[in-house]
N, C-alpha and C positions, 0 to 999 in steps of 0.2 A: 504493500500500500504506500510506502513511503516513496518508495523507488518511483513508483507511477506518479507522486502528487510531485517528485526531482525533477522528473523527467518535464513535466508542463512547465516548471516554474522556470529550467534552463531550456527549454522551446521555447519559452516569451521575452526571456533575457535576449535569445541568441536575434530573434525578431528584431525587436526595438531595438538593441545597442548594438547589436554585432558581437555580443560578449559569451565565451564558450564557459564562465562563473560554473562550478559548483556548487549546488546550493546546499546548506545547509539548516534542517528542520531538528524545530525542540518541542518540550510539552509544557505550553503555557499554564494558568489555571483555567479551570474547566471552565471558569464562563467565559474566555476569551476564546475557547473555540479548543479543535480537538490538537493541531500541530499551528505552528508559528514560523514563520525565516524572518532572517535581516539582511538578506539578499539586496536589498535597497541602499542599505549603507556601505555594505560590497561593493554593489557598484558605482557607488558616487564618486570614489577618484579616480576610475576610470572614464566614466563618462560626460563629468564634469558640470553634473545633476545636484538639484538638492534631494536627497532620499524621500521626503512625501512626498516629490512631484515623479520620480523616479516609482514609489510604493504603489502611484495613484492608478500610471500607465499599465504598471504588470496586470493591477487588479480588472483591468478592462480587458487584459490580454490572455491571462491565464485559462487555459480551457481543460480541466479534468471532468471524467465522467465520476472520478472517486468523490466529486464533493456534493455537497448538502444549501445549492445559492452561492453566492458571489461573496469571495473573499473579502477581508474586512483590513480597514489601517487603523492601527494604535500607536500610541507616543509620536514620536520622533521618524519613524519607515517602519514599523515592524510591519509585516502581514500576517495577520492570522486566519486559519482554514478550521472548516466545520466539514467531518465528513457526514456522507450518508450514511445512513442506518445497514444500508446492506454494505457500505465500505467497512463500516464500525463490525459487522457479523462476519465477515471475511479476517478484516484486523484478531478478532478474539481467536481465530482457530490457529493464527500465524505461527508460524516456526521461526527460529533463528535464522537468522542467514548463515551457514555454513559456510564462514571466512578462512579456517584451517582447514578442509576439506583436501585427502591429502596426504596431508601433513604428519611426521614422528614426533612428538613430544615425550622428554623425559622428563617425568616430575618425580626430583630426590625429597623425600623428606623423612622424618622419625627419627632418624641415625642414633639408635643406642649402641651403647658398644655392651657385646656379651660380657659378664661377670660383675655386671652390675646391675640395678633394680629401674625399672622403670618410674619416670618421676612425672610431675606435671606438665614439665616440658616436654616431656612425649610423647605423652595424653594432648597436648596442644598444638604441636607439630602434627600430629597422626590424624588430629580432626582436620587441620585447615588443608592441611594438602591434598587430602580426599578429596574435599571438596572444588578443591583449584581443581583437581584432573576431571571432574565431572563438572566443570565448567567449561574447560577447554573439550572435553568432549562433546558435548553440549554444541558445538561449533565446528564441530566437523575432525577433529584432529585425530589422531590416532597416538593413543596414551598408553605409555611405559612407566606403570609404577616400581621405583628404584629404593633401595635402601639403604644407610652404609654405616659399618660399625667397628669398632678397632677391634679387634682379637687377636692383635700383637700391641707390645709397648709394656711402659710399667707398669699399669693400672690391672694387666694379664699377671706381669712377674710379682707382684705383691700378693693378689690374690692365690697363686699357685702355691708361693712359699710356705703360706700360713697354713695353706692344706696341707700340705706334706708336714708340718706341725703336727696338725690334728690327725695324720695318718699314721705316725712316728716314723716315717721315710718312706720313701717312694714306692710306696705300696699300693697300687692299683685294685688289688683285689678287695683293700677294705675301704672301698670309695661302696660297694652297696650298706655296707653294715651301719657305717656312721652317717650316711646320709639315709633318710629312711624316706622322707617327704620335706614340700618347701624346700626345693632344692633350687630355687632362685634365694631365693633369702639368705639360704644358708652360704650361698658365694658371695652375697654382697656383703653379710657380717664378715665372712673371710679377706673379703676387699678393705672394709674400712681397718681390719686388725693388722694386716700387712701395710697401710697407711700410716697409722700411728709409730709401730715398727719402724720404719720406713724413714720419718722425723726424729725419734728420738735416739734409735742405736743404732750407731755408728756401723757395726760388724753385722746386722741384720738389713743394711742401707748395701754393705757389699757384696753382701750374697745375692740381695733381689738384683744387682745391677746384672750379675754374673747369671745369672736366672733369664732375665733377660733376653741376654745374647743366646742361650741355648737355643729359648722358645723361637726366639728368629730359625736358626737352627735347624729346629725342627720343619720346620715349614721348607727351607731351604734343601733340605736331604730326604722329603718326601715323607719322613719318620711315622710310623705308624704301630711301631713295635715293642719300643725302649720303656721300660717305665714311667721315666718320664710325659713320652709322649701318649702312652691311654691315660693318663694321667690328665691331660692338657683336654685332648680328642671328646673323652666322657663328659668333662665339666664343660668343654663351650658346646656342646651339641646340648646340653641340659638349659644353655641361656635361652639356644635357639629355638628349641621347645618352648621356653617360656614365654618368646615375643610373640610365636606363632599364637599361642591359647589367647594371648593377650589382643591381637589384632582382630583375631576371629569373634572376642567379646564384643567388639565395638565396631562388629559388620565391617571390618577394613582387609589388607590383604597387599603383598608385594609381588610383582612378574620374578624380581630378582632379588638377593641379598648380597652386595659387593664385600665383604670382609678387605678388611684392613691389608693382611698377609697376600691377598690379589693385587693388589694396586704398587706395592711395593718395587715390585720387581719392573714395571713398566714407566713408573715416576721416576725411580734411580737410573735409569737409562735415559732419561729425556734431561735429567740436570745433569750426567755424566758428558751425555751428548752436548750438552750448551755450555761446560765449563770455559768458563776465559770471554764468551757473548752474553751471556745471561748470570752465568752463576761463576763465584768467584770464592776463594783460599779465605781464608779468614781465623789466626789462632786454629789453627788443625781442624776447624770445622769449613762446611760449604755453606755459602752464604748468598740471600739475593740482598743488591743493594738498592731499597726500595728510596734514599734519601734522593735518589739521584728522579724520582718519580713523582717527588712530594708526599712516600710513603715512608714507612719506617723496614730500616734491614731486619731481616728475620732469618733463622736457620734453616737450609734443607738436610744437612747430613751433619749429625754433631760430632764431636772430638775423638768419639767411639770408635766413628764409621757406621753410624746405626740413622736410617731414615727418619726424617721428623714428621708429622703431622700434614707438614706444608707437601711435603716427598709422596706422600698418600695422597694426596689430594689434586697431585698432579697427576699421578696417577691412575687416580678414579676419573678425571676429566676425559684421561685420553683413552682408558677402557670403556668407558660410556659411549664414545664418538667409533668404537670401533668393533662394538656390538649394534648399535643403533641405525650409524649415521643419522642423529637425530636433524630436524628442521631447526627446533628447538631444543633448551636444556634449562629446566627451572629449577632451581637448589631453594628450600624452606627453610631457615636455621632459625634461632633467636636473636636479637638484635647484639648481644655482648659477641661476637664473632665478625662481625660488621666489617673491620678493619683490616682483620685478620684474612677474611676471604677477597676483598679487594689486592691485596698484597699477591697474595697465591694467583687470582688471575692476571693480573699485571706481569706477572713474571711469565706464565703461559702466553699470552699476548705478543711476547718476542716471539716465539719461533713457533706457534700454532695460533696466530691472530684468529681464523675466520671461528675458530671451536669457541672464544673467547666471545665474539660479536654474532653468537648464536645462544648466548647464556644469560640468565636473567637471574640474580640473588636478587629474594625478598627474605624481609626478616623478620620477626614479632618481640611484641614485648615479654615483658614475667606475669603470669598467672599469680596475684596473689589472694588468697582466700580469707574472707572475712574471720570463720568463729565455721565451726559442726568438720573440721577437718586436722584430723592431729598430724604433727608431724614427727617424724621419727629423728629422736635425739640418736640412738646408737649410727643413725646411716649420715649424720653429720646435721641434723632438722633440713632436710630432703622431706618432701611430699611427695606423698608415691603415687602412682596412677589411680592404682585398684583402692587407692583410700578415698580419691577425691569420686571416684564411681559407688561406693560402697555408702561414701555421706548423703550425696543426692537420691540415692534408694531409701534409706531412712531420713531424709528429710520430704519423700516422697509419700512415704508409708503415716506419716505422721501428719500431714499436711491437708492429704486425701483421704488417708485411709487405707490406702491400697496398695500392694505392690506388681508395679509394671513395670519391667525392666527394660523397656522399650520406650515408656514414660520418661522413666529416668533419665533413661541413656539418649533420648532427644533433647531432656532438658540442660543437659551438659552440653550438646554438640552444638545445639541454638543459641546458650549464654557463651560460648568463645565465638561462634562466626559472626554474632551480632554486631560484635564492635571490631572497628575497625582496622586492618591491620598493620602493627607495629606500634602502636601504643601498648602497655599493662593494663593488664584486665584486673580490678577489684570482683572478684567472684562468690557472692553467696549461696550456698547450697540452696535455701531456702525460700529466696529470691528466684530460683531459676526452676524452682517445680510448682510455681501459682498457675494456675489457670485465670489468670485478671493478668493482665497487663503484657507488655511484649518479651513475651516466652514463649518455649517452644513446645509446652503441655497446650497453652493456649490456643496456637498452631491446629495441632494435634486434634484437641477440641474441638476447634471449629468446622475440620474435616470430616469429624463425626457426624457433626451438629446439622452438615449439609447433606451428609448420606443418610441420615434419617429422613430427611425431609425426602429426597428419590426413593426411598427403601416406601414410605406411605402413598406415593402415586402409583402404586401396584404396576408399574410398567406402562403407565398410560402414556399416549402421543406427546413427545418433546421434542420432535421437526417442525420447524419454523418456516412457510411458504415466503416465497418474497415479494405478498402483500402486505403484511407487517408493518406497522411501527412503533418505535417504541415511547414509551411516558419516561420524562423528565428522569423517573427515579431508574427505570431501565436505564436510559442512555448512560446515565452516572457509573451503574456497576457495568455497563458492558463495556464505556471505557476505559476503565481500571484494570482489567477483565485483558484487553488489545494492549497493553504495555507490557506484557509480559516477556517476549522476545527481544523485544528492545533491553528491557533491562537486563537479561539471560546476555546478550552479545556485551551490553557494558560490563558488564562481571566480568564476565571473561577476559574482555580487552585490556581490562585492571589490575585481572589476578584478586579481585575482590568479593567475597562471599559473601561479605556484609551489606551488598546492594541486595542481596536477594532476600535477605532478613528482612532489610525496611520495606522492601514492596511488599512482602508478603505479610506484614500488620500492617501496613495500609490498605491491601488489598479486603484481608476481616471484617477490618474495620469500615469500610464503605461497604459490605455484605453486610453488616449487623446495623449498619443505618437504613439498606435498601428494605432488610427484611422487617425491621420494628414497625413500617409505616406499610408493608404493602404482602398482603395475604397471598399464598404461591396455593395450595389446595383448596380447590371449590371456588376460585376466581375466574371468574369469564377470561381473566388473559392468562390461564394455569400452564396451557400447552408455552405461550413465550416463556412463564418464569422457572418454568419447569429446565428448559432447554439451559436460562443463563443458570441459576444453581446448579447443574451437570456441567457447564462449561467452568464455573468459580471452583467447584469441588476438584474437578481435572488441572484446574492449575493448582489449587494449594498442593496436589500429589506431584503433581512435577516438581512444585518449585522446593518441597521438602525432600522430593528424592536428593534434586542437585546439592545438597547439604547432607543426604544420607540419614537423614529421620527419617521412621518409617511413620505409615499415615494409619494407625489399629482400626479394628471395625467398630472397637467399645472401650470408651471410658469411664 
């Protein structure tokens, strides 16, 4: 619809001025009409016009069959256009424009590293990037969900050491005995002990270093037999169990899992490769010198000889580009990384520019939670995922009454995509499972509230002839109703979820105005309102899918 109302507005441009403009259409307030240009101020320095007298000419010249009477001037040159009722029934059924069509998209995000617990950052990564890649699907792209997580470095050789503690030496066979259940937890207490360790003894500092280098080792020699290495093998395939139950909770899911120990081997050959262009000698370590970029130097390969973070991360760019060949490549981290990841591609950007100007880092803020979510002092007062899911369930159970775990787990995915990203979200459990106010139980609710209302027309006639039209309060929800694709393309074009939040309590919300004032069964116009409640109800399930709540049959 939009495209057809372009197309007239740049055939009356091109008439009168000779001008091949672009035009560009927005959505006024609804009583200015259904779309808006300022196509008039466009082209006044070109044509050397003042915009109402330029505004005055189009409106005599513009000829669409999408509209509803002759366009209108406001202010200073706006135009505003009023469609027909059967432009507006077309508009509500519309689809996205499939602008990716096509297209590979990798969208990273979650990145836990095995031997440690899942925290809220992961829980908040793992919502939003769901959602970006069913936006960008949403548009046509073809989406690659990726994952990536260290399973070499210290945070592996701390965690290892302490077990071989608690096993009294490298005993593999008593990894069933003493581990019985809660075999995520029981590595993350092993992680924070080997920390502590780690800072305070000296000779417990040089064995984890010596640790270390094995576990690299192992990965380098294939090892799959030593005790050490079913040692190593049992414990991270026990994390990896744990992220998989964990993703499967909260309806999510990975194509791939990049480990740490992959990436290595392909990062150290591309800074090997660039030494003396890119990366340079430094105190026995390899070093990018980012001062010379406006960035700060950072380590790729430290004193050791052992790969840094940065070295992975090269890494993982150039193994993503060479399982993919993506179009795109979108990385989700948290905003405290921000600088760090600018660095890393800046140095990639010397000698694989085009993988760098195919890359989008977005970031987010901290999740912090009011009050109903404890934190765990032994894991350092980390919040863990499963606590901040486990509080909105009882603050669910207690609120309604009832427990829905479907409830709940909407009401957490709606309170982080609602706001916007890259700012901290202040999160209360309690706050986020209301059925009043802009929540995703409310949501939820209302999707009911509209299938009940279908479910009591026993299946009666909801095809709409196109002799029709509609009353004031229709026109209102059917245009609210027609912005759905539009705002489906803006999300995506943003990388923003949070567009689709606010439409979709604005969109309730002008269904709970239309329905307060105007009876849909046993109404001489039942078959129209019949038709837009099926059309409202069909988008609140879309526009919840693209956020991954699901829409229940009963609340």
């Amino acid at each position: 619809m939009q495209e057809e109302l372009k197309a007239a507005i740049k055939a009356a441009s091109k008439k009168l001025f000779g001008s091949n403009i672009e035009p560009e259409l927005s959505r006024p307030e609804e009583k200015f009409g259904d779309f808006s240009t300022n196509v008039a101020m466009q082209l006044a320095a070109q044509v050397g016009k003042k915009p109402a007298e330029i505004a005055a000419a189009l409106v005599e010249t513009i000829d669409s069959k999408v509209l509803d009477g002759q366009p209108t001037i406001a202010g200073p040159g706006f135009i505003n256009f009023r469609l027909s009722d059967r432009a507006l029934t077309k508009l509500m059924s519309a689809s996205p424009i499939q602008k990716l069509s096509g297209q590979k998209v990798v969208v990273e995000y979650s990145d836990p590293n095995p031997f440690k617990v899942l925290h809220v950052g992961h829980l908040y990564t793992s919502i939003v990037g769901d959602s970006i890649a069913r936006l960008l699907e949403a548009v046509g792209a073809n989406v690659h969900r990726v994952n990536f997580g260290g399973d070499v470095g210290l945070h592996v050789a701390k965690t290892i050491y302490t077990i071989i503690q608690k096993l009294g030496g490298e005993k593999p066979g008593e990894l069933a005995e003493v581990v019985k259940n809660q075999r995520a937890q029981w590595l993350a207490d092993r992680y924070v002990e080997g920390n502590d360790l780690y800072k305070k003894d000296e000779a417990a500092k040089t064995e984890i270093k010596k640790l270390n280098q094995k576990i690299y080792q192992i990965h380098q020699q294939k090892d799959k037999t030593s005790p050490l290495a079913q040692i190593y093998w049992t414990t991270r395939s026990w994390s990896y169990d744990y992220f998989d139950e964990f993703y499967k909770r909260i309806g999510s899911g990975f194509e791939k899992y990049y480990p740490e120990s992959e990436t290595v081997e392909p990062g150290l050959a591309a800074v090997k490769a660039n030494m003396g262009k890119v990366f340079v000698e430094s105190d026995g370590a390899i070093v990018f010198k980012g001062e010379i970029h406006n960035m700060h130097t950072r380590v790729f390969v430290n004193s050791q000889g052992l790969p840094t973070y940065e070295t992975k991360d090269v890494g993982l760019i150039l193994k993503k580009w060479q399982d993919y060949h993506f179009d795109k490549s979108i990385i989700i981290t948290g905003n405290e990384i921000y600088e760090y990841m600018q660095v890393v591609l800046k140095a990639v950007e010397q000698f694989e520019p085009q993988l760098v100007k195919k890359t989008t880092h977005i970031t987010h803020g901290l999740v912090k939670p009011t009050s109903g979510v404890k934190m765990s002092s032994r894991l350092g007062n980390i919040i863990r995922a499963e606590d901040v899911l486990d509080a909105v369930n009882e603050a669910n159970k207690k609120a309604n009454r009832v427990e829905n775990l479907d409830v709940s787990l909407g009401a957490v995915k709606y309170a982080f995509l609602k706001q916007r990203l890259g700012a901290d979200i202040i999160f209360d459990p309690a706050e986020s499972v209301s059925l009043e106010g802009n929540s995703g139980p409310y949501l939820q609710y209302a999707f009911v509230r509209a299938n009940s209302i279908l479910q009591k027309s026993d299946g009666r006639q909801k095809k709409v002839d196109g002799s029709f039209q509609f009353d004031e309060h229709e026109r209102s929800l059917v245009r609210k109703i027609g912005g759905f694709a539009e705002i489906v393309e803006a999300a995506a074009d943003e990388l923003l979820p949070s567009h689709i939040c606010t439409y979709l309590y604005e969109l309730a919300q002008s269904f709970n105005r239309f329905y307060e004032t105007n009876r849909v069964i046993g109404d001489p116009r039942e078959s129209v309102r019949l038709r837009l409640v099926e059309a409202y109800a069909n988008t609140l399930k879309d526009g919840l899918g693209l956020l991954n709540i699901s829409t229940p049959d009963k609340m």
